[in-house]
C-alpha positions as CSV (number, residue, x, y, z in Angstrom):
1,X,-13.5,4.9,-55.9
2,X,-15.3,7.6,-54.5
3,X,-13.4,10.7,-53.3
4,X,-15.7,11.0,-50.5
5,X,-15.2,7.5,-49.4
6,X,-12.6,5.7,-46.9
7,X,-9.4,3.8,-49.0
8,X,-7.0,1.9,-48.7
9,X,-3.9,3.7,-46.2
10,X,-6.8,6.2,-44.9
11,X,-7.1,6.5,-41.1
12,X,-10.7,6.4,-39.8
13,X,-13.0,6.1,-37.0
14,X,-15.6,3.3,-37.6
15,X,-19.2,3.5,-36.6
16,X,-17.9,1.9,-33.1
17,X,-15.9,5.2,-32.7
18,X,-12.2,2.5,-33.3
19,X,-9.7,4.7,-34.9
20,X,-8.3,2.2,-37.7
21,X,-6.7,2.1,-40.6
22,X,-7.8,0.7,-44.4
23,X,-5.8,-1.9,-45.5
24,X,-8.0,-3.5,-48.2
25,X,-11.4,-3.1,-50.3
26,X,-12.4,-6.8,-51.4
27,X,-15.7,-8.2,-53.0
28,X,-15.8,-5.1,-55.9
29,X,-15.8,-2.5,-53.5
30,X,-18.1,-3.5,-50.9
31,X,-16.1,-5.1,-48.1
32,X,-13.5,-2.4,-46.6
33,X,-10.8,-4.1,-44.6
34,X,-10.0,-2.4,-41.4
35,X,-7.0,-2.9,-38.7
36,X,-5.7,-0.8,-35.4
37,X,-3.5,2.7,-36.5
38,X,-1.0,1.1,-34.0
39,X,0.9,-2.2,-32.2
40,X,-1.3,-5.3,-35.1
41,X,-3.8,-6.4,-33.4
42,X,-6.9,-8.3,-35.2
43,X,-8.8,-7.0,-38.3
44,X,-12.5,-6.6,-38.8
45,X,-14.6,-5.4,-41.9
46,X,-17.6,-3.0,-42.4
47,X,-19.7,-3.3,-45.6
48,X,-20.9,-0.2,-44.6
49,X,-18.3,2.8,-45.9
50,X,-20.1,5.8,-45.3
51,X,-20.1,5.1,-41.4
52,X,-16.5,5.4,-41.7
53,X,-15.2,9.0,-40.6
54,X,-11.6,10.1,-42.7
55,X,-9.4,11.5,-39.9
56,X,-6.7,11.7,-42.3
57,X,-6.0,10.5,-46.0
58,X,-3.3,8.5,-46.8
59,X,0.1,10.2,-48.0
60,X,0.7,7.9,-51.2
61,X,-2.8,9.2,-51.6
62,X,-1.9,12.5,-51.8
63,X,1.0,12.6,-53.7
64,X,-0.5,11.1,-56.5
């Protein structure tokens, strides 16, 4: 994992400037999982990390 890099419970924007959050990396850390902050909704994935902006890291992040 890079510390730079978007993971799992991070909020983000995407490169489509959707505010989401990680839920999963699959496929050995290519394929970063991605769902809306609030009310479900559907899921998409971006194989492309670095276009993901942190807005804010996750707490069980943090306290680690």
């Amino acid at each position: 994992m890079n510390a730079q890099r978007a993971w799992v419970g991070d909020l983000v924007r995407d490169g489509d400037r959707r505010r989401a959050i990680v839920t999963d990396v699959r496929t050995g850390g290519t394929v970063w999982v991605l769902r809306p902050p609030t009310g479900g909704g559907p899921h998409w994935e971006t194989d492309e990390p670095d276009s993901l902006e942190i807005l804010a890291r996750s707490e069980a992040r943090d306290s680690c």
